[in-house]
MARVO-930108 format. One record per atom (N, C-alpha, C): residue in one letter; residue number from 1; atom name; y, x, z. Coordinates in nm, 2 decimals. Example, Ala and Ser with C-alpha at 12.3 -4.5 7.8 and 13.67 -1.06 7.14 Angstrom:
<atoms>
@res:A, n:1, atom:N, py:-0.57, px:1.32, pz:0.78
@res:A, n:1, atom:CA, py:-0.45, px:1.23, pz:0.78
@res:A, n:1, atom:C, py:-0.33, px:1.32, pz:0.78
@res:S, n:2, atom:N, py:-0.22, px:1.28, pz:0.71
@res:S, n:2, atom:CA, py:-0.11, px:1.37, pz:0.71
@res:S, n:2, atom:C, py:0.00, px:1.29, pz:0.79
</atoms>
This chain:
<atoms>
@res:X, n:1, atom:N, py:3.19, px:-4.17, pz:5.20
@res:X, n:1, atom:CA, py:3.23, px:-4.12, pz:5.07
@res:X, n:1, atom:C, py:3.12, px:-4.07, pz:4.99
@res:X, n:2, atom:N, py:3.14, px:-4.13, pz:4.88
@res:X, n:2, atom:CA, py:3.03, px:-4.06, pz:4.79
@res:X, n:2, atom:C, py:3.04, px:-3.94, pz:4.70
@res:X, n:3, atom:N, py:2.96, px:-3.87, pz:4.66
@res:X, n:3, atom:CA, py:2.97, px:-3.73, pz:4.57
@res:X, n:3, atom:C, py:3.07, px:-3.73, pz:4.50
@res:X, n:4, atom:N, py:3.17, px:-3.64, pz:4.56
@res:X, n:4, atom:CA, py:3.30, px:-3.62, pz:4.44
@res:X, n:4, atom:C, py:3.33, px:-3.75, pz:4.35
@res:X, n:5, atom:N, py:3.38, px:-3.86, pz:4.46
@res:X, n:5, atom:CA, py:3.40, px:-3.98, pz:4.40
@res:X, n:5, atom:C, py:3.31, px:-4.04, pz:4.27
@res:X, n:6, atom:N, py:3.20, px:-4.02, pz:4.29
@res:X, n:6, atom:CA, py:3.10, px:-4.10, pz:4.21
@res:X, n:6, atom:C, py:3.04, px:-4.00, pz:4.09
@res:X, n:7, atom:N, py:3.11, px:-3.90, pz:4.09
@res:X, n:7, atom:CA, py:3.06, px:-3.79, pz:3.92
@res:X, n:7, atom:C, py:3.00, px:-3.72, pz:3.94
@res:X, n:8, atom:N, py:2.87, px:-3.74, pz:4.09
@res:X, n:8, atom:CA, py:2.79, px:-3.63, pz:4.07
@res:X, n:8, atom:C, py:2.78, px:-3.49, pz:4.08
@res:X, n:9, atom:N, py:2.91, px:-3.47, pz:4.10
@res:X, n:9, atom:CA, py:2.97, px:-3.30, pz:4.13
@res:X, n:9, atom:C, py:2.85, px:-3.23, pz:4.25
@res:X, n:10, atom:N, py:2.86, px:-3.13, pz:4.18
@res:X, n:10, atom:CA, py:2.80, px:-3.03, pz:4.35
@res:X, n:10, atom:C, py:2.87, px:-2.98, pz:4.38
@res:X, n:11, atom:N, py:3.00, px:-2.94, pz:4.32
@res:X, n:11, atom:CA, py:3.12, px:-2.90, pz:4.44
@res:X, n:11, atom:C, py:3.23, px:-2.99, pz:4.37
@res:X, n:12, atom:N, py:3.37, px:-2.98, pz:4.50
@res:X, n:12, atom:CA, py:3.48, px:-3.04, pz:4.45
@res:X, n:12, atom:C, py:3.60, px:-2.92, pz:4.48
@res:X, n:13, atom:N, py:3.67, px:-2.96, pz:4.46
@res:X, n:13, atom:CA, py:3.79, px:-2.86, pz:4.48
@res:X, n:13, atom:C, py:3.85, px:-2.88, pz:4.64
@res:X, n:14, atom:N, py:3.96, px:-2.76, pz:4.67
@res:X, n:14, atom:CA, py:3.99, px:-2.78, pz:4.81
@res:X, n:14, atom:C, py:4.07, px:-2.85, pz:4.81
@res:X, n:15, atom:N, py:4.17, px:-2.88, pz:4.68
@res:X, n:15, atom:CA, py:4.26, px:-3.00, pz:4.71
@res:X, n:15, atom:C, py:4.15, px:-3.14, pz:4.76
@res:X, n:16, atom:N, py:4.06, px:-3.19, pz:4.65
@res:X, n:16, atom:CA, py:3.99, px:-3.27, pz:4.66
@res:X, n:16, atom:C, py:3.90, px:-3.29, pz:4.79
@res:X, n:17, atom:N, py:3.87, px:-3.15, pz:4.89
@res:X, n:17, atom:CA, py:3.84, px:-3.17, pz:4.99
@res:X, n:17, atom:C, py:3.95, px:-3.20, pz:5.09
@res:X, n:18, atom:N, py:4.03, px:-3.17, pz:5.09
@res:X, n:18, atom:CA, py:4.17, px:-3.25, pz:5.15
@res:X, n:18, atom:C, py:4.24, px:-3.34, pz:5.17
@res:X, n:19, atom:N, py:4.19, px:-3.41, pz:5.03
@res:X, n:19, atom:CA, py:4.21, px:-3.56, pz:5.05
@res:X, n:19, atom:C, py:4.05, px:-3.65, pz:5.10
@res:X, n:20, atom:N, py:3.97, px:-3.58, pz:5.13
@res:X, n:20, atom:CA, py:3.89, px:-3.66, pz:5.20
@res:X, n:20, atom:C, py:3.90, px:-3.64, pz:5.33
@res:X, n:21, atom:N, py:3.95, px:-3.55, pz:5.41
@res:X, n:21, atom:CA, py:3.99, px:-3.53, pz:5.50
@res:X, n:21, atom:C, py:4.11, px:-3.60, pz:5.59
@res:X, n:22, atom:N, py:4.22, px:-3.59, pz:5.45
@res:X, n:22, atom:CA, py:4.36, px:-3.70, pz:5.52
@res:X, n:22, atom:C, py:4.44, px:-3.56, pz:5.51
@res:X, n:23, atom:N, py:4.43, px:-3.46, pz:5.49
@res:X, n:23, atom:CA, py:4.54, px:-3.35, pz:5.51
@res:X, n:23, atom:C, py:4.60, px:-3.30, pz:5.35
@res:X, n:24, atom:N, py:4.69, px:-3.21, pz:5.37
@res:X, n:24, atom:CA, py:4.75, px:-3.18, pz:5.25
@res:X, n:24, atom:C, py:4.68, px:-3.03, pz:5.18
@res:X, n:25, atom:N, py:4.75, px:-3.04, pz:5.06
@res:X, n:25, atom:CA, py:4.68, px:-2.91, pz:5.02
@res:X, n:25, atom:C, py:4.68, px:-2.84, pz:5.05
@res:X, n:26, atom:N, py:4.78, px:-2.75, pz:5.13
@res:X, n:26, atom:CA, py:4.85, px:-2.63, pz:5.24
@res:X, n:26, atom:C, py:4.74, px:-2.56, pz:5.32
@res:X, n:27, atom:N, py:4.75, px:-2.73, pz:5.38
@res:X, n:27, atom:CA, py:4.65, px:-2.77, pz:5.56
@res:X, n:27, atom:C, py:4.47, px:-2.77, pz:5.49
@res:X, n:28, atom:N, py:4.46, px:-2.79, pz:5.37
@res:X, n:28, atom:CA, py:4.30, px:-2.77, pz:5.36
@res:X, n:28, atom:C, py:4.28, px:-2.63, pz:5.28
@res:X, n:29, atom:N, py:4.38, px:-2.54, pz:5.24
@res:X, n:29, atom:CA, py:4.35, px:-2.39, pz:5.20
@res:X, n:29, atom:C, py:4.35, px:-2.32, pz:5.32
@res:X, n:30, atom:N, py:4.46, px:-2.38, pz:5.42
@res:X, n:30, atom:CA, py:4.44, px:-2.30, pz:5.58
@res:X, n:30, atom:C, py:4.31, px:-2.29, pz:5.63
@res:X, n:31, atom:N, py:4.26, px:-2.47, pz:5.59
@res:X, n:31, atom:CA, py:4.14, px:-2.44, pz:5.66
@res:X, n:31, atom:C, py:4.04, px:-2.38, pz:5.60
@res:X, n:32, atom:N, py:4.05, px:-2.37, pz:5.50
@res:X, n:32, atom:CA, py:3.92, px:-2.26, pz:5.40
@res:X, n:32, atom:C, py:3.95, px:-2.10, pz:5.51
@res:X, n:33, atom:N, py:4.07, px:-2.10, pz:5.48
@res:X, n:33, atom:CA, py:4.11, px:-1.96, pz:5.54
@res:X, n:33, atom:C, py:4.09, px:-1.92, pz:5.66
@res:X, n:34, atom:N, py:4.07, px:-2.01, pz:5.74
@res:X, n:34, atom:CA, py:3.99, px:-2.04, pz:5.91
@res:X, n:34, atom:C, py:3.83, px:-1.98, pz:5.90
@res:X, n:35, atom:N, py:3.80, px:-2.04, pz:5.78
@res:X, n:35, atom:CA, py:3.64, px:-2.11, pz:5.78
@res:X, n:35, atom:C, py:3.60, px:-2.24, pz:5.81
@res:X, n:36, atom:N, py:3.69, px:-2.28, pz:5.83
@res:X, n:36, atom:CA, py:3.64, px:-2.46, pz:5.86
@res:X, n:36, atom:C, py:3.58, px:-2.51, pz:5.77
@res:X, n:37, atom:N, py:3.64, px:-2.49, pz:5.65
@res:X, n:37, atom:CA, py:3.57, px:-2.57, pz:5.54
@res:X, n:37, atom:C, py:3.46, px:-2.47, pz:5.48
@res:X, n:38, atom:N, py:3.35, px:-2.51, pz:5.39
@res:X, n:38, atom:CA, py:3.26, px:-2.42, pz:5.35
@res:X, n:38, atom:C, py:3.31, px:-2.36, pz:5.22
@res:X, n:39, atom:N, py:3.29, px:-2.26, pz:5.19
@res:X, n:39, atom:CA, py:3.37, px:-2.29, pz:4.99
@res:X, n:39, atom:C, py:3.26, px:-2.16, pz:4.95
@res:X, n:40, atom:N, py:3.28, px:-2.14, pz:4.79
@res:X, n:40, atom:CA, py:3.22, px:-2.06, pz:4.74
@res:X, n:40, atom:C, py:3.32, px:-2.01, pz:4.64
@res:X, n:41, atom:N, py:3.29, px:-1.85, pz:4.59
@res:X, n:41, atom:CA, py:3.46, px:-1.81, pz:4.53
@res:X, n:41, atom:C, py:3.38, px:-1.75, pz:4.42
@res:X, n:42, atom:N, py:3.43, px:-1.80, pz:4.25
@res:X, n:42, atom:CA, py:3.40, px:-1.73, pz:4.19
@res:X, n:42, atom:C, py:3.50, px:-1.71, pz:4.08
@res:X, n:43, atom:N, py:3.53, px:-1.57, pz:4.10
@res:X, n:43, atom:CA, py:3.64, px:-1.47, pz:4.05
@res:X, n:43, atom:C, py:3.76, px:-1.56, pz:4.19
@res:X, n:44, atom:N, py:3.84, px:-1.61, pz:4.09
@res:X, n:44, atom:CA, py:3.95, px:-1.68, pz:4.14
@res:X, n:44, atom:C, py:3.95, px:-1.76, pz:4.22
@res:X, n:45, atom:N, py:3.88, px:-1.89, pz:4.15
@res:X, n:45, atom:CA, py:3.89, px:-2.05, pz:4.17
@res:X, n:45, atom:C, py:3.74, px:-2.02, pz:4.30
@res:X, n:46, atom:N, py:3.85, px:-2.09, pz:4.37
@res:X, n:46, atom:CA, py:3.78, px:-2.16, pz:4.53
@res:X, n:46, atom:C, py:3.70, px:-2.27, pz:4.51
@res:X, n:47, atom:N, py:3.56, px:-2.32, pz:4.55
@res:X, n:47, atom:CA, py:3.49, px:-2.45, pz:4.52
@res:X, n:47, atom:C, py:3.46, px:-2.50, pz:4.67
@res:X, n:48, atom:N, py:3.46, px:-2.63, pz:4.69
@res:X, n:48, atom:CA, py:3.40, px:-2.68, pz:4.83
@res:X, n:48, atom:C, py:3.27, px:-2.75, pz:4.75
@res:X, n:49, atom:N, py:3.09, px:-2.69, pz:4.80
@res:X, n:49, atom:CA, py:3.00, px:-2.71, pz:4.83
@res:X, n:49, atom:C, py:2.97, px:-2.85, pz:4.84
@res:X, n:50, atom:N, py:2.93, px:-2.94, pz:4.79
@res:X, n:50, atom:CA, py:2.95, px:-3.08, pz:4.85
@res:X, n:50, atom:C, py:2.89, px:-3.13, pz:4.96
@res:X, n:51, atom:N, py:2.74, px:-3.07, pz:4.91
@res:X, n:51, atom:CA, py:2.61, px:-3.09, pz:5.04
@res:X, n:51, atom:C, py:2.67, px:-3.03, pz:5.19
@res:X, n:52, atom:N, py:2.70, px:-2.92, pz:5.15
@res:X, n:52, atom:CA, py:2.69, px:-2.85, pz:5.33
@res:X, n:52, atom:C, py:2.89, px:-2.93, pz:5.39
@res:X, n:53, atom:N, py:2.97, px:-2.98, pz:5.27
@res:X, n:53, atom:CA, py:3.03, px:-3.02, pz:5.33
@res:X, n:53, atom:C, py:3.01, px:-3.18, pz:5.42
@res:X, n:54, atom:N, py:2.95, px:-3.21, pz:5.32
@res:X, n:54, atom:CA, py:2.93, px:-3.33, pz:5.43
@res:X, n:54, atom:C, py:2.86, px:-3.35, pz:5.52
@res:X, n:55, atom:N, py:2.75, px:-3.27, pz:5.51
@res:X, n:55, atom:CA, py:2.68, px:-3.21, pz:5.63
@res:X, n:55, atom:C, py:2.77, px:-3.21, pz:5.77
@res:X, n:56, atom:N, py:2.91, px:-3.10, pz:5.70
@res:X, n:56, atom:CA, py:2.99, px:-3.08, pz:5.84
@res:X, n:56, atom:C, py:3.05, px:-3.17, pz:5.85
@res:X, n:57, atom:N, py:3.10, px:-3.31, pz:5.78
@res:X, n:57, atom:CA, py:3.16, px:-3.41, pz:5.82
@res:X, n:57, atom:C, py:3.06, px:-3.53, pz:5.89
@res:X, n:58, atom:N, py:2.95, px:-3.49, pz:5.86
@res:X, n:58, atom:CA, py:2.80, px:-3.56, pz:5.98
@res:X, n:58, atom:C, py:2.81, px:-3.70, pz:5.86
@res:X, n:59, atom:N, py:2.82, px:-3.66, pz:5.71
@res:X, n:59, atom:CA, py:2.77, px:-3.78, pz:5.61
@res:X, n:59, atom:C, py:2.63, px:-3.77, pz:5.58
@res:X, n:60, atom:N, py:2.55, px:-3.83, pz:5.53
@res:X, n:60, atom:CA, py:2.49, px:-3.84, pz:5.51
@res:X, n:60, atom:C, py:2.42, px:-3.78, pz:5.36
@res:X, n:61, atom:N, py:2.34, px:-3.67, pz:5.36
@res:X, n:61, atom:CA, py:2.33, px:-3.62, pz:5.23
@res:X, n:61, atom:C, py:2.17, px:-3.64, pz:5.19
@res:X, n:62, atom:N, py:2.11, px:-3.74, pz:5.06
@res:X, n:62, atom:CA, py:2.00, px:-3.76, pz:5.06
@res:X, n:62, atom:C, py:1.98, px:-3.70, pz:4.94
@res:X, n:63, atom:N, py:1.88, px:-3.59, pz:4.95
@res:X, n:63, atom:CA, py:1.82, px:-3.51, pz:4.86
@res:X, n:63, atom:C, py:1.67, px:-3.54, pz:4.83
@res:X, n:64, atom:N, py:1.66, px:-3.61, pz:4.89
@res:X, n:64, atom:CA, py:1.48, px:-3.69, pz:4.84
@res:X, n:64, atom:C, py:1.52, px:-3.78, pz:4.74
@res:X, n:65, atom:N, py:1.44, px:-3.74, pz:4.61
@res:X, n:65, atom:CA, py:1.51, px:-3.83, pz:4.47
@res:X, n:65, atom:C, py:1.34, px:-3.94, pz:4.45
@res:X, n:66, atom:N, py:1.19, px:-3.92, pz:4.55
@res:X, n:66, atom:CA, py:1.08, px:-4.00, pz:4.57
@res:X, n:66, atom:C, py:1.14, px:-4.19, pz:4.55
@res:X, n:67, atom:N, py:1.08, px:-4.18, pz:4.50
@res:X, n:67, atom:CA, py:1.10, px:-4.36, pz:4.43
@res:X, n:67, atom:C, py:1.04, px:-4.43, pz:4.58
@res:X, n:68, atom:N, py:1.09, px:-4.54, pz:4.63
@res:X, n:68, atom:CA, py:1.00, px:-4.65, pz:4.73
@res:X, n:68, atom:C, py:0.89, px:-4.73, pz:4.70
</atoms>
């Protein structure tokens, strides 16, 4: 999966982390509410992190922008 479906996002929402997952919206605020998922809260609105999430999904996050 690539960054918030291609737009470069640094976070996506928890619905949006949910459907990368396979679960519903319900099942991915539970798991915010666990801690399973990473998020960051500002005022209200819940964000899922993109980097450290895919980190915990063991994707692959390349932050070296060095030309070959």
């Amino acid at each position: 999966m690539s960054r918030s479906a291609g737009t470069g996002s640094k976070t996506i929402s928890v619905e949006e982390a949910g459907r990368w997952l396979g679960i519903s919206r319900n099942a991915a605020y539970e798991a915010v509410k666990r801690g399973e998922i990473p998020t960051i809260k500002i005022g209200r609105l819940l964000l899922v992190p993109v980097a450290p999430f895919e980190r915990m999904l063991g994707l692959s996050v390349n932050t070296n922008t060095e030309a070959a």
